[in-house]
N, C-alpha and C positions, 0 to 999 in steps of 0.2 A: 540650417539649424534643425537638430531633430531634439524630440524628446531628451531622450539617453544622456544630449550634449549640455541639453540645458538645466535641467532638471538636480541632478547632483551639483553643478553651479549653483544653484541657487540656495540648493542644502545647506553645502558646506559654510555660505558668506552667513545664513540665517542662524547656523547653529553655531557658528563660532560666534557671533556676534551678541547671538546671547549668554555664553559663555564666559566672554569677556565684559558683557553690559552689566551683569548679575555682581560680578569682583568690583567692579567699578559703583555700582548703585549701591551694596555695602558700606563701602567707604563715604561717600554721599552724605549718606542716611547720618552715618556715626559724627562728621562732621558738623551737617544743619542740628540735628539734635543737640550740638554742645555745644557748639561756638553761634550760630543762628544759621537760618537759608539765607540770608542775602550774597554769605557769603561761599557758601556752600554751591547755590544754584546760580553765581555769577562766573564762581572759578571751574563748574562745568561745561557752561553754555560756552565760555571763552573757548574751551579748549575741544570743544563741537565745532566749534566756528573753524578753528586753527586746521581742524582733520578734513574739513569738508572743499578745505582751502588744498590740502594737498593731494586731496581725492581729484581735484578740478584741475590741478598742473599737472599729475603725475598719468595721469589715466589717458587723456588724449596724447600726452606727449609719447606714449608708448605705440600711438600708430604711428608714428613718422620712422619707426625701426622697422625690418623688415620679418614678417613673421616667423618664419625658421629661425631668426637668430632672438627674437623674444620666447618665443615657447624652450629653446632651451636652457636660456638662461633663466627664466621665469620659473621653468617646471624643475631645474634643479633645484632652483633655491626653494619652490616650494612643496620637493620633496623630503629637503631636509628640515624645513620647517615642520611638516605633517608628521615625520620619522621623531622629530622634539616629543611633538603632544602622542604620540601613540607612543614613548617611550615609557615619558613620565604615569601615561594612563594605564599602561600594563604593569607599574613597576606598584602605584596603587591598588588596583585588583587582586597582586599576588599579595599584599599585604608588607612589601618593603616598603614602601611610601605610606607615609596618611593623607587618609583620604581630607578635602578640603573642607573644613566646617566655617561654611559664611556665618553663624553665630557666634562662633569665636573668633573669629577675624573682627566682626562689628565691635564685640566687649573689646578689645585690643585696640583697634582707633579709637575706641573710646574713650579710653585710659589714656591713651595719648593726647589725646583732643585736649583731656580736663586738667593734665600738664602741662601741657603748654601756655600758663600763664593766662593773666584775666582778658576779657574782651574788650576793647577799647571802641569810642564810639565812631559813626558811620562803618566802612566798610569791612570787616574783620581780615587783616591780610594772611592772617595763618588758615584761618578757614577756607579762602581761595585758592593760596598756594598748594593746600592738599588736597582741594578737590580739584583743580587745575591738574596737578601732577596724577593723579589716580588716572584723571580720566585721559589723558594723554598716554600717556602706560599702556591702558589694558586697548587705548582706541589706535594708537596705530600698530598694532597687531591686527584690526578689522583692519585695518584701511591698507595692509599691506596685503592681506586674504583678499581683500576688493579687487585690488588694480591684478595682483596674480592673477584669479581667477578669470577676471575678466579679459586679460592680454593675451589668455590662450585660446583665444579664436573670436575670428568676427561677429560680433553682434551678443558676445556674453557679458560686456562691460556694465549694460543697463539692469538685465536680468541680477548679476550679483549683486549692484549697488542696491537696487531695492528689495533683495534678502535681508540686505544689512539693514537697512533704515527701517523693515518690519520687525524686525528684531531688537531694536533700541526704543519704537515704539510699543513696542508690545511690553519690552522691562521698564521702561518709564510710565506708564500707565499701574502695570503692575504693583510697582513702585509708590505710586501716589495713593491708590486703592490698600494696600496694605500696611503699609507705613514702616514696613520692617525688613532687616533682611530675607531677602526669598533662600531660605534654609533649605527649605522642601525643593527645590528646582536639581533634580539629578546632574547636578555639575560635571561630577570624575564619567559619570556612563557619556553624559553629551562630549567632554574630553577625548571620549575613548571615538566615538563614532566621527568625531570631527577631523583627529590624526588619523583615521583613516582613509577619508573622503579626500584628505588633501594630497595624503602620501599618493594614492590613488589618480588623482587630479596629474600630480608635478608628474609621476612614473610615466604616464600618456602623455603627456605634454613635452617633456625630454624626450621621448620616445621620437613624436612627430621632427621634433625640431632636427632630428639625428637623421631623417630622412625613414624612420624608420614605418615600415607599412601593417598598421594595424590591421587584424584580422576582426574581419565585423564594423570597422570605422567604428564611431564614436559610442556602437554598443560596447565594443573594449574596456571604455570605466566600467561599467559592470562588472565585467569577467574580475577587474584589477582592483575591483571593490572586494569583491568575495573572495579573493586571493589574500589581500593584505587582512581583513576581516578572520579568516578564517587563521591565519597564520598567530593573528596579535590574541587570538582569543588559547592558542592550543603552545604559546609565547605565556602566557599569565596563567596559563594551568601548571605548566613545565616548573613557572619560576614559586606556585604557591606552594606546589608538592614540597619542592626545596625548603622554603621558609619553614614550614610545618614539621618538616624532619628532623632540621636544624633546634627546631625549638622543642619538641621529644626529647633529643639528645641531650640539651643542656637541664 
């Protein structure tokens, strides 16, 4: 294990994970604030419990495959997953997407929350079921970046799960301390650097599985960072120029 190999593993598990804990602890928030926390902070721990359950089957069970035939089925699927969020994140930047406003998302389950009928006593079930459902949503996208990342080579399994788990620490502490959505937390930039790091990740990791022989061993994500990096960033200049012309014209 060197640096190079593990270090961008750890990135990618820690920033998606805040990525996804930030979408997730919005909805939270909007929930406990209208319907109450019990039921809020019941239907997330549930669904913490459920992830952490399939993080414990899914992640060991992946050593008993044989590594070439994990890294490239792994590193495909998590190059088209990386190739998702760097899609969506370029498509943002150029200004054909909007960009994601957690304060508007929060007034929006909120609205929802105070439609949906009065609170009845002990446990609120709509309050659970939607923070149940949120956090299950945004959490097994972490938990599939987990065992990915960790399945493409020996001894990265630990290193990324505890990306993740300082990252749902860090937004639930966050969380508790501010009491509101984290608006300010650069979601679409962390988006953009995350489809990178993954697309990067899955590209090396089909690569190995294909028998293929890296140049520089596992300094290669680098190179395959600054590659896909430089490509998605000169990808959202290409695609703004377009928008911006387009809208001159009309």
């Amino acid at each position: 294990m060197t640096w190079a190999h593990v270090a961008p593993a750890v990135t990618a598990a820690f920033l998606a994970s805040i990525v996804e804990g930030v979408e997730a602890l919005t909805v939270v928030l909007a929930v406990g604030s209208v319907r109450g926390w019990r039921g809020a902070l019941t239907g997330a721990g549930a669904a913490l419990a459920v992830l952490l359950l399939l993080v414990a089957i899914f992640g060991p069970a992946l050593a008993l495959v044989p590594l070439g035939l994990v890294q490239l089925v792994v590193g495909t699927l998590l190059l088209l997953f990386g190739m998702r969020w760097l899609r969506k994140a370029i498509l943002r930047a150029a200004g054909v997407l909007p960009l994601h406003d957690e304060a508007a998302a929060f007034a929006k389950q909120t609205k929802a929350m105070q439609v949906s009928g009065a609170r009845g006593a002990g446990l609120d079930r709509v309050g659970f079921a939607a923070a149940f459902q949120i956090t299950m949503l945004e959490g097994v996208e972490v938990v599939f970046i987990v065992v990915a990342v960790g399945a493409g080579g020996v001894g990265l399994m630990f290193p990324a799960a505890l990306g993740a788990v300082a990252a749902l620490l860090l937004v639930v502490l966050l969380g508790v301390i501010v009491h509101k959505p984290l608006s300010r937390v650069p979601e679409n930039q962390l988006k953009f650097v995350v489809g990178v790091l993954l697309s990067s990740f899955g590209a090396f990791w089909a690569g190995e599985g294909m028998g293929l022989a890296w140049p520089g061993d596992d300094w290669s994500i680098l190179a395959l960072v600054l590659g896909f990096l430089g490509a998605a960033m000169i990808c959202a200049q290409v695609c703004g120029r377009t928008v911006r012309q387009r809208l001159a014209r009309s």
